[in-house]
C-alpha positions as CSV (number, residue, x, y, z in Angstrom):
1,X,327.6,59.4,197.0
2,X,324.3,61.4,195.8
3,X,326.3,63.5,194.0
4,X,327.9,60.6,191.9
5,X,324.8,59.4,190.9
6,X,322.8,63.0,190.2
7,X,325.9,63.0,188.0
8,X,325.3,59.9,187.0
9,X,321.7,60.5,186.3
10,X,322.3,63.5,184.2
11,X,324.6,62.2,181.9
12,X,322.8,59.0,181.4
13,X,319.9,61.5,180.8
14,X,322.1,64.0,178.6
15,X,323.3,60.8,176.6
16,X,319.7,59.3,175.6
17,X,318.4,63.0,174.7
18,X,321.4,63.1,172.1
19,X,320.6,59.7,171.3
20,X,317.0,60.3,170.8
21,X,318.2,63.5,169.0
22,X,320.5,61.9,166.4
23,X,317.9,58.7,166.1
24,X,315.6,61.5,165.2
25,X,317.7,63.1,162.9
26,X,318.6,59.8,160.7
27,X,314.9,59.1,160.6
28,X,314.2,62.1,159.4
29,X,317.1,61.9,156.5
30,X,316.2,58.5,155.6
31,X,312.0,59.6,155.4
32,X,313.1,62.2,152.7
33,X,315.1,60.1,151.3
34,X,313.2,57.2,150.8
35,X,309.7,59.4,149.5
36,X,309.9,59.3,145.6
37,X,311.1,62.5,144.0
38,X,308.5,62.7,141.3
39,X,308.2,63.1,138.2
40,X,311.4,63.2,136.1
41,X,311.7,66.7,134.3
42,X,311.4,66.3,130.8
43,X,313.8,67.3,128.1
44,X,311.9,70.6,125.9
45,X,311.1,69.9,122.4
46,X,314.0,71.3,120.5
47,X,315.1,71.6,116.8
48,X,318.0,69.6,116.0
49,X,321.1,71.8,114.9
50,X,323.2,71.0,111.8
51,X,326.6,71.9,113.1
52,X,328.0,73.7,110.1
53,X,331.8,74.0,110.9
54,X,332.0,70.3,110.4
55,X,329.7,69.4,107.5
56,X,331.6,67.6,104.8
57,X,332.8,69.2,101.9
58,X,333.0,72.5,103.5
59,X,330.4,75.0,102.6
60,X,333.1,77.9,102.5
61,X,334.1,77.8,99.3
62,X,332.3,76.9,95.9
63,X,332.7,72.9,95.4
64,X,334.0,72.9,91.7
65,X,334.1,69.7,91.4
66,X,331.2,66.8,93.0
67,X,332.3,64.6,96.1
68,X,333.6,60.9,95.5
69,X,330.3,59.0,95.6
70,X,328.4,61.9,96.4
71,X,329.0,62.0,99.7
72,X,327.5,64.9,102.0
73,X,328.1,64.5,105.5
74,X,326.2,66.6,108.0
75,X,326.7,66.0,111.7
76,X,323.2,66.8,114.2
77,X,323.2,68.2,117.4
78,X,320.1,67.4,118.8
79,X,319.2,68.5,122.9
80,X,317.5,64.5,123.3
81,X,319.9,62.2,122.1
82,X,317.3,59.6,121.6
83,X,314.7,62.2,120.0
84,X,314.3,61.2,116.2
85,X,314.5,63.6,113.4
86,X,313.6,64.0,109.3
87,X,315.9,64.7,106.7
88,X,315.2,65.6,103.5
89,X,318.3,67.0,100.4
90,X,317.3,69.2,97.2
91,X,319.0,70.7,94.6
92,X,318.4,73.8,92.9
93,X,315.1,73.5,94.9
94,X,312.1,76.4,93.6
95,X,309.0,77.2,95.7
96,X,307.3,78.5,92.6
97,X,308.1,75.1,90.9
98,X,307.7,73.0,94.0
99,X,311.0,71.2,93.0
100,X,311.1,67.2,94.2
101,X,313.6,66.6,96.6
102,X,316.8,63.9,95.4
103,X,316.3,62.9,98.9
104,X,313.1,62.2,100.1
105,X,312.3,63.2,103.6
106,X,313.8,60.2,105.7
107,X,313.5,59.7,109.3
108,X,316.9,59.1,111.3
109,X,316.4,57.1,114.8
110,X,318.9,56.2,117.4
111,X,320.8,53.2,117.2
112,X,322.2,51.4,120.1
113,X,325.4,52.7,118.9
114,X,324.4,56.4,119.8
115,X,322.3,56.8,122.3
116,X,324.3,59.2,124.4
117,X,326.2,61.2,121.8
118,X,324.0,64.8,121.3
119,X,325.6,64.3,117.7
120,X,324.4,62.3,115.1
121,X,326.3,62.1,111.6
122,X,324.3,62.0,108.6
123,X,326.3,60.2,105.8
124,X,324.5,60.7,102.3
125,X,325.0,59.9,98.9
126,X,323.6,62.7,96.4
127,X,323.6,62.1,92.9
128,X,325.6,64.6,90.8
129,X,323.2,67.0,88.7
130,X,322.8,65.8,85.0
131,X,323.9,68.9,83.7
132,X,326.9,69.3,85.6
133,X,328.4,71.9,83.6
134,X,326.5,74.8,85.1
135,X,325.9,76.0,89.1
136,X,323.6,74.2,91.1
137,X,322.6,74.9,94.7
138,X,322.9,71.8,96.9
139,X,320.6,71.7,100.3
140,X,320.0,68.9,102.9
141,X,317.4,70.2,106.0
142,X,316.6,68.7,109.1
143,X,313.7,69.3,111.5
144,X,311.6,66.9,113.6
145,X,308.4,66.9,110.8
146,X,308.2,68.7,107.4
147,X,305.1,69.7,106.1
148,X,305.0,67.1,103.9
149,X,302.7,64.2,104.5
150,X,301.2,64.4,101.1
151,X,303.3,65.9,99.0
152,X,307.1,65.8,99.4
153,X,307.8,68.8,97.5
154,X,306.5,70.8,100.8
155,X,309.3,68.6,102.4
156,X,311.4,72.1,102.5
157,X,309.3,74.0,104.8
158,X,309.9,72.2,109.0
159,X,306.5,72.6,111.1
160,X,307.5,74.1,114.6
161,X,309.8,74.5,116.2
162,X,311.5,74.8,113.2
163,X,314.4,73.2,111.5
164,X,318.1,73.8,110.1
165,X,319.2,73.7,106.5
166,X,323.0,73.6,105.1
167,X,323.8,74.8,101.7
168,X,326.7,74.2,98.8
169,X,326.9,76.3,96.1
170,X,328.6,74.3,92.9
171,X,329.9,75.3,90.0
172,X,333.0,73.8,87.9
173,X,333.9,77.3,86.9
174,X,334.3,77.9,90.9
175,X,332.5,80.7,91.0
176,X,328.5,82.1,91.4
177,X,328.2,83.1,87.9
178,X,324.8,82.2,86.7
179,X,324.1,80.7,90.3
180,X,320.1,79.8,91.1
181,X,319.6,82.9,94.0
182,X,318.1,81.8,97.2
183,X,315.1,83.7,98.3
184,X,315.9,86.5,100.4
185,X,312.8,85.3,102.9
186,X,313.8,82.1,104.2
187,X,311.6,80.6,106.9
188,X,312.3,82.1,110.0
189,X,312.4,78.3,111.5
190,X,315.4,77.6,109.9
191,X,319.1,78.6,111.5
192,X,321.1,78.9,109.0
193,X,324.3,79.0,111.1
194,X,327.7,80.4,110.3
195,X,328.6,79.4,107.0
């Protein structure tokens, strides 16, 4: 009869140690879980990217002939979603000249529409050339600022971290005779992509 209840006596005692044991345990799990988990990481500040395979009318081939309603589409990859960036469009743009955009730099914010998409579609209307006979170089860039708070003509150069720019060449002859050159030192912020 002693032995029954030493037996007794040790399981009861074996069964509240792995009871204490796995209370332990839970409390434990449910103490990490319950302390806050601090500061949610922050997204890093990145350019947005124009994604150049899909920009509408294509920019491998000369356009020799100017989009129904002028219309350029350029989809935006940005790493936010919700992060806004500027816009700005130029033709035949010169540094020496300081040429005035056709677009002025615009700012393009999320909509409650596209808030999760990493792409966002700009749809714009550029107004053919008035002398559309000859070549004209066609240029929309995006960044998150463009040094251009006073004077939109410095709307072509992004401040850090840089920007992207997409550029169509037109000509009605369809091809690069007598075409505006681009300077061979483009900022180094820009990406200008596979064209």
């Amino acid at each position: 009869m002693m032995g029954t209840r030493a037996r007794t006596t040790r399981r009861f005692v074996a069964l509240a140690a792995v009871g204490v044991l796995v209370l332990s345990l839970c409390t434990q799990g449910a103490c990490v879980l319950a302390q806050p988990s601090g500061e949610i990481p922050q997204l890093p500040v990145s350019r947005p990217h124009i994604v150049h395979t899909d920009v509408i009318p294509p920019t491998s081939s000369v356009l020799t002939s100017w989009p129904p309603r002028g219309q350029f589409i350029v989809p935006v990859e940005l790493v936010d979603p919700k992060a806004p960036f500027f816009y700005v469009a130029f033709i035949d743009y010169d540094p020496n000249l300081g040429t005035l955009p056709v677009i002025e730099p615009q700012e393009s914010r999320f909509g409650p529409a596209n808030t999760e998409s990493r792409i966002r579609t700009l749809d714009l209307a550029i107004a053919e050339p008035l002398d559309p006979g000859r070549c004209h170089v066609i240029e929309v860039l995006v960044a998150l600022q463009f040094n251009a708070t006073d004077d939109s003509r410095r709307a072509h150069t992004p401040q850090p971290p840089g920007g992207d720019i997409v550029t169509w060449f037109y000509n009605p002859s369809g091809d690069l005779a007598r075409c505006p050159t681009l300077d061979a030192g483009v900022d180094a912020t820009f990406d200008t992509g596979p064209q």
